[in-house]
Legacy VTK file of the C-alpha trace (Angstrom):
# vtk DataFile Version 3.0
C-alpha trace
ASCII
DATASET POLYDATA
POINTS 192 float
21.350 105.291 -84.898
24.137 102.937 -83.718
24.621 99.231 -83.996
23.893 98.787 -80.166
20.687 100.913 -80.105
19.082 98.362 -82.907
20.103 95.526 -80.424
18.405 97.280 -77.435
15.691 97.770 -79.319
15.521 93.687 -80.798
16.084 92.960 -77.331
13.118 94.966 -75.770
10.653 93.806 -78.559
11.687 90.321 -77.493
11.125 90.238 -74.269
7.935 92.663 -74.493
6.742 89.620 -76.419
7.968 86.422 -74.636
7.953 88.044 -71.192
3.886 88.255 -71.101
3.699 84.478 -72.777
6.177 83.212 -70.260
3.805 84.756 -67.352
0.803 83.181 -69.092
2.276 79.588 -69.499
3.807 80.114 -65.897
0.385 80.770 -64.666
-1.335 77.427 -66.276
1.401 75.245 -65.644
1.028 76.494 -61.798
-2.434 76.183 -61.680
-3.461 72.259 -60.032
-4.284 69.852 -62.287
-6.469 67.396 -60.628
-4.765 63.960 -59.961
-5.439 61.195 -62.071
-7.414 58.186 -60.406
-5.441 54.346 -60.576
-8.531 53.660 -63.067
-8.370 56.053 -65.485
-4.411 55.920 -65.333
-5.144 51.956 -66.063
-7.871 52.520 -68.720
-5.414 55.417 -70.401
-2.490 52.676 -70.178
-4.396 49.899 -71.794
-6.002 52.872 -74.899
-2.361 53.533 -75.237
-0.808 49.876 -75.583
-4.157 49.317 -77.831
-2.797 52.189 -80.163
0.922 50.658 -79.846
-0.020 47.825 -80.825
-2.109 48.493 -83.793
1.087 50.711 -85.115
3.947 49.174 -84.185
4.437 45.627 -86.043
6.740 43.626 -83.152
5.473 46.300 -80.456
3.556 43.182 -78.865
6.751 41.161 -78.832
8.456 44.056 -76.665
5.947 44.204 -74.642
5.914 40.611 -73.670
9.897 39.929 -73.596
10.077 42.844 -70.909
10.321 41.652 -67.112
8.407 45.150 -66.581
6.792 47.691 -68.767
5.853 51.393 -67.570
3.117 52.867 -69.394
2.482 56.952 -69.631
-0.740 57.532 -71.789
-0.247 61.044 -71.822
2.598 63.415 -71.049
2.050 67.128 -71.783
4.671 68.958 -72.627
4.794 72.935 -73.016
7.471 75.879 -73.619
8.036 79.280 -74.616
11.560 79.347 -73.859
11.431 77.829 -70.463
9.502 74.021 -70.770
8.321 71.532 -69.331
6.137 67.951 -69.223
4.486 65.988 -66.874
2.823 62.614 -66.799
1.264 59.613 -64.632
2.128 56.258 -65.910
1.595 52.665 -64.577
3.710 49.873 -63.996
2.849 46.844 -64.874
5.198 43.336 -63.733
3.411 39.617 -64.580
2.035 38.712 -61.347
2.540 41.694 -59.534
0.309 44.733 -58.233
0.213 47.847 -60.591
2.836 50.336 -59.695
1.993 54.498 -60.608
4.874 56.672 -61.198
5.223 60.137 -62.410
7.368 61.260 -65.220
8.504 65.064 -65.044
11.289 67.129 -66.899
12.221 70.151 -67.276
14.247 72.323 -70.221
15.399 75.890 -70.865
16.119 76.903 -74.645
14.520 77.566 -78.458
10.932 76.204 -77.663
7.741 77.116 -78.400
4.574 75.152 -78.235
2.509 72.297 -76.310
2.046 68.578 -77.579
0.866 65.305 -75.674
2.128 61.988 -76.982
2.426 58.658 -74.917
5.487 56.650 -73.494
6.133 52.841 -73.330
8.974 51.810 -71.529
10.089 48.275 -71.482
12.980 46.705 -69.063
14.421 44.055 -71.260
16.633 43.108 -68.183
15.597 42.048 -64.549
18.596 43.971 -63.222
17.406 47.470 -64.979
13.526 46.853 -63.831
15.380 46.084 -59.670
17.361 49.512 -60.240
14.750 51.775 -61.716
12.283 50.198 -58.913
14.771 50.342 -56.004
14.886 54.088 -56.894
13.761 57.184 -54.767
14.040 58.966 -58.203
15.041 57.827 -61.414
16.433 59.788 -64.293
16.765 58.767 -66.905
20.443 59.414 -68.835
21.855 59.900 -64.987
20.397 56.692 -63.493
20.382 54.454 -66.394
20.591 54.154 -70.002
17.471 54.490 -71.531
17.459 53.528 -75.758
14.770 54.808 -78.057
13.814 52.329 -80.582
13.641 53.290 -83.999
10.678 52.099 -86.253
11.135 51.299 -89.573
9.825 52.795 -92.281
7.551 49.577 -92.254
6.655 50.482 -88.674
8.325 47.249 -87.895
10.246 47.317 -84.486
12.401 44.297 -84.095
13.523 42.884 -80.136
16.576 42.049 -81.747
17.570 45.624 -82.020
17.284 46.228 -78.460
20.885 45.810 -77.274
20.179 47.716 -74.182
18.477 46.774 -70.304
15.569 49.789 -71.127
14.251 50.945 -74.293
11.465 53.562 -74.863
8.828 54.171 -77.671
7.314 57.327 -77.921
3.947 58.073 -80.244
1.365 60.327 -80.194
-2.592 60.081 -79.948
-3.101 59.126 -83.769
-0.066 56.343 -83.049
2.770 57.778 -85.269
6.293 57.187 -84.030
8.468 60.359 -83.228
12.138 60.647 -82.153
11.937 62.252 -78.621
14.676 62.173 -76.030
13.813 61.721 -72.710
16.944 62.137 -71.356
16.055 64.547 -67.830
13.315 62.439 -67.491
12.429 62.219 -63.480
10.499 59.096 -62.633
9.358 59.260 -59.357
6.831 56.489 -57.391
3.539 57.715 -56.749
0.868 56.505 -54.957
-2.518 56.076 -55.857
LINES 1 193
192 0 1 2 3 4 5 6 7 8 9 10 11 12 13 14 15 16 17 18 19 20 21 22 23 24 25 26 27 28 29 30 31 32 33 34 35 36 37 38 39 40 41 42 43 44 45 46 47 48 49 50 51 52 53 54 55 56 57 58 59 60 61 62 63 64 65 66 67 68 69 70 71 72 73 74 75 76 77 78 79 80 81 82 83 84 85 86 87 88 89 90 91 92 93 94 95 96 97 98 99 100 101 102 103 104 105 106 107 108 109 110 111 112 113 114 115 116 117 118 119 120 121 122 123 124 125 126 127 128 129 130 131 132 133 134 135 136 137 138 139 140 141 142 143 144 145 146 147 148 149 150 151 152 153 154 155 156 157 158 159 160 161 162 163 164 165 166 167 168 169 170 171 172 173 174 175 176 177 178 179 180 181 182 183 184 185 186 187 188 189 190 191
């Protein structure tokens, strides 16, 4: 048995395996999810800053410096190889109408595995929020730098840090902080 036959045969077990699971994940990330309704995008949002808060010591203050702050309660994300995550977030600007946007990306690599977590975005600078909303698609790392903020050990997240026009948290349902780069990100407007 030569060298090259064992790789053949590596090879073939591979994709005998991930070549089914890719056609499964293919097949429910095709399928239609049903759209989410302004009001339960709202509700999710307001869950989502209610679990942000509650984690985050300072989370409030970033919330309330930002001219803007774009609120995702729940991206899913899924891969076997080939990935992907989607999400419908809200806008929300003092004194201004609710704005929905979508958040998509998409990723090719070592992957395996589905999570949810939630996104706050906050635009620190009236020039970033214009851009981002002047957009016909944002994304983010092309577009715009985006900065995640880094929690403390202390969960403690400090404005002063922010040395940048957008910063990003990123948590999931129980509220814990995670490093996750959204860089790819597609924001596009929806309506709703």
């Amino acid at each position: 048995m030569t060298i090259r036959s064992k790789i053949t045969r590596r090879e073939f077990a591979a994709t005998a395996i991930l070549a089914p699971a890719a056609l499964v994940l293919g097949a429910t990330l095709a399928r239609p999810a049903r759209a989410a309704t302004a009001a339960e995008i709202n509700a999710g949002a307001d869950a989502a800053l209610g679990s942000f808060y509650g984690k985050v010591q300072g989370g409030k203050d970033f919330v309330n410096a930002a001219k803007g702050v774009l609120i995702f309660p729940s991206i899913f994300q899924a891969g076997i190889g080939i990935g992907g995550s989607y999400g419908e977030g809200v806008m929300r600007i003092s004194g201004q109408p609710p704005e929905y946007y979508s958040a998509s990306q998409g990723s090719v690599g070592l992957q395996l595995g589905a999570q949810t977590s939630a996104l706050v975005i906050c635009f620190m600078q009236q020039t970033a929020l214009d851009v981002f909303r002047a957009s016909s698609g944002f994304t983010a790392g092309v577009d715009g730098s985006i900065a995640l903020v880094n929690v403390g050990a202390g969960g403690v997240a400090n404005t002063n840090t922010a040395q940048t026009p957008i910063v990003y948290f990123v948590f999931d349902n129980t509220g814990l902080m995670f490093n996750l780069s959204i860089s790819g990100t597609k924001f596009a407007h929806i309506a709703k």
